[in-house]
N, C-alpha and C positions, 0 to 999 in steps of 0.2 A: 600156435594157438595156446601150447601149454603156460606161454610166457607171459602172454595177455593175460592169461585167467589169472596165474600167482600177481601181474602188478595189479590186477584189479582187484584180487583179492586182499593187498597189502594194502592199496588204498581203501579199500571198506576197512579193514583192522583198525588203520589208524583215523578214519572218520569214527569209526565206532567208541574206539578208545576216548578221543578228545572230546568227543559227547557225555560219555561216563564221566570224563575228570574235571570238566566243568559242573556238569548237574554235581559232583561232589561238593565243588569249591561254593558253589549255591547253597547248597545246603548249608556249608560252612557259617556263610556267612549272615543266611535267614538267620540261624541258629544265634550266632554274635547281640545278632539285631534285637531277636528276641529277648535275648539277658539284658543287653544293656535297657532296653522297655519296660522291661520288669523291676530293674534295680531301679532306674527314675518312682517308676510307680510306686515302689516297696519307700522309697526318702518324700513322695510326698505323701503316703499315706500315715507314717508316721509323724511328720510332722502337723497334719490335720488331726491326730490322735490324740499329740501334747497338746495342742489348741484348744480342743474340746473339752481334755481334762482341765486345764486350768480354766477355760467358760462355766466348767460345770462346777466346779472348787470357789470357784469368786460367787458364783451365782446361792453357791449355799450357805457360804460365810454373810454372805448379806443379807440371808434370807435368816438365818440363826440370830443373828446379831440384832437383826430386828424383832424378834421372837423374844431375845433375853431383854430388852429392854419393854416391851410390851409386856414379861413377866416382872419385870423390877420396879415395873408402876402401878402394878393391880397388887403388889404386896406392898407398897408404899402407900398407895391407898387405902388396905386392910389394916394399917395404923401395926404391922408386927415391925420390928426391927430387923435390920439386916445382920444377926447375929445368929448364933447359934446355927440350929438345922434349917433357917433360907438362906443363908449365908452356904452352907455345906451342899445344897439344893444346887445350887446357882453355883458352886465349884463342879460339881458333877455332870451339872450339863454345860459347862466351858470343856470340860475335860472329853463328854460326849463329841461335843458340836467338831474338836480337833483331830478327834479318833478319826470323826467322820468324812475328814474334809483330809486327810490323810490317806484315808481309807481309795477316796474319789482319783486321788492325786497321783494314786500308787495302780489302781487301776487301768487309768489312762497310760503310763509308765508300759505297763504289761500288752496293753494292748499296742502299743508302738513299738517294743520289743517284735511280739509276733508278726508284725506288717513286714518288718525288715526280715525275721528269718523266713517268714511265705516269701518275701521276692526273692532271696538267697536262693532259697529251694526251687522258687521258676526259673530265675538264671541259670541255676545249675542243670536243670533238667533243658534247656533251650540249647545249653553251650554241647549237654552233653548227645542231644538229637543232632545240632549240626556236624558235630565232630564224626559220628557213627554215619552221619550220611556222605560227607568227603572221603571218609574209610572205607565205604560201600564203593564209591566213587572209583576210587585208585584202585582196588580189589577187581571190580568191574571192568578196568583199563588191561590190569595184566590179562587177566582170565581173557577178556576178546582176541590182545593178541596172542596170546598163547595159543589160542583156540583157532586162529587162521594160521600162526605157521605152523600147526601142526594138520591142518587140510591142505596148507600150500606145499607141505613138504609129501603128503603122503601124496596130492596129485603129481610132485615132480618124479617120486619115486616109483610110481607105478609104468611112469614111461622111462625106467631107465631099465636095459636090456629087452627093447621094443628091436625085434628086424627091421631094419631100413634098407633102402634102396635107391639108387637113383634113375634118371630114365635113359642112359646107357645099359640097363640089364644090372650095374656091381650090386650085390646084396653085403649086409653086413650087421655087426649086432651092437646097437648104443647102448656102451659102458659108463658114459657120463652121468649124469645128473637134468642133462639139458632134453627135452624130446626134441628130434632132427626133425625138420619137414621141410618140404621142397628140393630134395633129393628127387 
C-alpha cells in the first residue's frame, strides 16, 4: 500500500510540477507578446507623431506665407515703400513665422521621442512580468517536488522498523525502507 501511495504521490509531484512550468513558460511568452505589441505600437506612434508635425509645419508655413503677402499689399497700397522699418517689420516676422515653424517641428520631434521611450518602458515592463512569471513557474516546479518527496520519504520512513509477520506465526522487525505486507 505504502508503494502505491509514494508512485502516486510522484505522479501528482510531477503532474504538479509540469503544470507550474508550463503556466511559467506562458507567462513567458504572454510577456514576449506583449513587448513586441508595444514596441510595433511605440514605431507607429511615432511615426504618426512626425506626420502630424510636418502636417502642422506646412499647414503654418502656408498659412504665414499667405498672411505676409496679404501684409506686403495693404503696405503697397498705403503707397509706404519697402524700406526702412516695413522692410525691418516684414524681416521680423520672416524670422517670427521660422521660429515658429521650428518651434512646431521640434515639438512633434519630442513628442515621437516619448511614444518610443513609453513603448520601451511597456516592453520592458511586459518582458519583465513574463520573465518573473516563468521564475515563479520553475520555483513552483522545485518547491512541489521537493514538497512530495519529502511526504513520500517521511511516509516511507514511518514504516520502516514496523513489526511484521507472516501467517506461519515468524515475527520480525523491517529495517528497510520498504513497508512489508502480505506476510
Amino acid at each position: 500500500m505504502a508503494v502505491a501511495s509514494a508512485v502516486i504521490g510522484i505522479i501528482g509531484a510531477v503532474v504538479s510540477a509540469y503544470g507550474s512550468y508550463r503556466q511559467g513558460q506562458y507567462q513567458k511568452s504572454l510577456g514576449e507578446y506583449q513587448a513586441k505589441s508595444a514596441e510595433q505600437q511605440a514605431d507607429t506612434a511615432e511615426q504618426l507623431a512626425l506626420q502630424a508635425g510636418d502636417a502642422e509645419e506646412t499647414s503654418f508655413k502656408k498659412r504665414a506665407r499667405a498672411q505676409w503677402g496679404t501684409d506686403i499689399v495693404n503696405i503697397a497700397k498705403s503707397g509706404v515703400n519697402m524700406t526702412g522699418s516695413p522692410l525691418m517689420v516684414m524681416s521680423e516676422i520672416a524670422k517670427e513665422t521660422e521660429l515658429e515653424a521650428y518651434s512646431i517641428r521640434r515639438n512633434a520631434q519630442i513628442n515621437a521621442v516619448n511614444s518610443v521611450y513609453q513603448g520601451q518602458l511597456i516592453s520592458n515592463e511586459a518582458k519583465a512580468t513574463g520573465n518573473a512569471g516563468y521564475q515563479q513557474g520553475v520555483y513552483n516546479t522545485v518547491g512541489s517536488l521537493m514538497q512530495s518527496g519529502s511526504s513520500i520519504y517521511s511516509s516511507v520512513s514511518r514504516n520502516s522498523g514496523q513489526k511484521i509477520s507472516n501467517s506461519s506465526g515468524w515475527t520480525g522487525t523491517n529495517t528497510s525502507s520498504k513497508k512489508v505486507s502480505g506476510w
